[in-house]
C-alpha positions in Angstrom: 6.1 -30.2 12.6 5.7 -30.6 16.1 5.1 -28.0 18.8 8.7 -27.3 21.3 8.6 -26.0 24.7 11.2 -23.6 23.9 11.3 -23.1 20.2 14.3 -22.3 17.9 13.9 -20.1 14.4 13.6 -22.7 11.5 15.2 -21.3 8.1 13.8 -22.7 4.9 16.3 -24.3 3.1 15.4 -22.7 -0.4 14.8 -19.5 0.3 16.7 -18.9 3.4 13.6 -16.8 5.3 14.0 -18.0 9.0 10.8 -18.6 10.4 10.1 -17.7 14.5 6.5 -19.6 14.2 7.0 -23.1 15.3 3.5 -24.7 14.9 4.4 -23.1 11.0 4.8 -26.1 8.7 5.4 -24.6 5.5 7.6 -21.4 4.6 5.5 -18.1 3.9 7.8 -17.0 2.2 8.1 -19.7 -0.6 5.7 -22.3 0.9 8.4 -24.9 1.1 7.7 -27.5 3.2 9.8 -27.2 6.6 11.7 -30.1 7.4 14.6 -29.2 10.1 15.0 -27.0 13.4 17.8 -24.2 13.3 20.8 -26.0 14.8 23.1 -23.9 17.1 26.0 -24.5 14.6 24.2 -22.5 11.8 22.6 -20.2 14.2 25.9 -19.1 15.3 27.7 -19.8 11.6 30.1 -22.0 13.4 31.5 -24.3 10.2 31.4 -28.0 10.4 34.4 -30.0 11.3 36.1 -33.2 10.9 34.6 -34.0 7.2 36.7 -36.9 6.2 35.9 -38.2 9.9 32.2 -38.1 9.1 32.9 -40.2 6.1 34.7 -42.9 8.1 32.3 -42.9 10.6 29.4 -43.7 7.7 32.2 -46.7 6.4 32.4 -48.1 9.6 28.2 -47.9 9.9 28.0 -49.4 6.4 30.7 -52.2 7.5 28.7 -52.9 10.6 25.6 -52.9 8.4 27.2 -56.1 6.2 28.8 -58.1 8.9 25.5 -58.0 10.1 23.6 -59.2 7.1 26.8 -61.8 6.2 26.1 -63.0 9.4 22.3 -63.8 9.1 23.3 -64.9 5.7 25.5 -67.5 6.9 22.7 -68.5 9.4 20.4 -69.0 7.3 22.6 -70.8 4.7 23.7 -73.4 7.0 20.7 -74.0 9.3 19.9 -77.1 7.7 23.6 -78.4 7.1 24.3 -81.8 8.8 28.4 -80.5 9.2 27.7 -78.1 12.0 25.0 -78.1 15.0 22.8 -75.9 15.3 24.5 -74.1 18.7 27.4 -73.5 16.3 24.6 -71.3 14.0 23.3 -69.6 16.4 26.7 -68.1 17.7 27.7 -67.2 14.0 24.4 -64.9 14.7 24.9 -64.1 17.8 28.7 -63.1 17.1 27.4 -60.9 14.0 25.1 -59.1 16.0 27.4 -58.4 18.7 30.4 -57.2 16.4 27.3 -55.1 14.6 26.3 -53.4 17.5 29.5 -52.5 18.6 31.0 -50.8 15.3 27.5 -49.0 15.2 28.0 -47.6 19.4 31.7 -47.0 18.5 30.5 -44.6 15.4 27.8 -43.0 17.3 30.6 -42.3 20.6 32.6 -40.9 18.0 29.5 -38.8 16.6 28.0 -37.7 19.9 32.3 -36.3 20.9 32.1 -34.2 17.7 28.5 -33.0 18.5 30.0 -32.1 22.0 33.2 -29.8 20.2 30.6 -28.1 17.9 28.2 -27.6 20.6 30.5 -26.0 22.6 31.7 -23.9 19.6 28.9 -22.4 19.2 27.9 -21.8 22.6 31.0 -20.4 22.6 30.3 -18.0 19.4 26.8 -17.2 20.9 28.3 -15.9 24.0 30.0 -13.5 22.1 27.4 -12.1 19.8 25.4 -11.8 22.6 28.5 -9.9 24.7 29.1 -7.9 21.3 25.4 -6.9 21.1 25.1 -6.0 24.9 28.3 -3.4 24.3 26.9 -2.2 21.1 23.9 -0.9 23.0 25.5 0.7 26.2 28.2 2.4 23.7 31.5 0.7 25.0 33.9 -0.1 22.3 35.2 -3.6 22.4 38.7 -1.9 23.3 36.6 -0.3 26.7 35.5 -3.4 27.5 38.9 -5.1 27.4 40.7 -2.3 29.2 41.5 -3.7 33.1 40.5 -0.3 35.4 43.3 0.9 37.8 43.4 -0.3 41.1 41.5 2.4 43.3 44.6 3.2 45.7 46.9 4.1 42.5 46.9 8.0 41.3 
């Protein structure tokens, strides 16, 4: 596992013990080996959203994925064909690859929008354990805190 500037907890995933050393590869707990940093979504139990979106994003990868190996195929299949030049070939390829890459940056767009929500979810979520915590400590109740003082002039 490799050494971050500013490290997160990791949690094992079969034991659950949530680890603060970061140079720690293995759990100490259950010696499992460590294989993912804490997110902020399940440091701040914010769910995961958009599930069935997830799945059509991983179609539309796994669709780019074959119009890219048709399209080599095809290539490859009629490189030595006298009925069509090879310029004509070459754009099958070309055409594949483009179509490819686009269906692969639309997914991850779509991907890095949903990262965005969650991330500011659980920012969000943070923000208010943290605001929670701070109250708990000074003694306010959460019905003190929301209270809006009178104006000084008013008796």
């Amino acid at each position: 596992m490799s050494l971050h500037l500013f490290s997160t907890p990791v949690q094992c995933t079969r034991c659950g013990t949530v680890m603060d050393d970061p140079t720690a590869d293995r759990c100490t707990n259950c010696g499992n080996l460590l294989k993912e940093r804490r997110t902020p979504r399940r440091l701040a139990g914010v769910e995961a959203r958009y599930g069935s979106l997830r799945v059509l994003l991983n179609a539309i990868r796994f669709i780019a994925v074959l119009v890219l190996l048709l399209g080599g195929l095809v290539f490859f299949a009629t490189l030595g064909d006298d009925g069509q030049s090879p310029v004509e070939t070459g754009l099958v390829l070309v055409g594949a690859i483009v179509v490819a890459v686009a269906m692969l940056a639309l997914a991850g767009i779509f991907v890095l929008m949903m990262d965005m929500e969650e991330n500011t979810r659980s920012s969000f979520r943070l923000q208010q354990l943290i605001l929670e915590e701070l109250e708990a400590a000074r003694g306010v109740t959460p019905d003190e805190a929301d209270a809006v003082p009178p104006p000084a002039g008013a008796a």
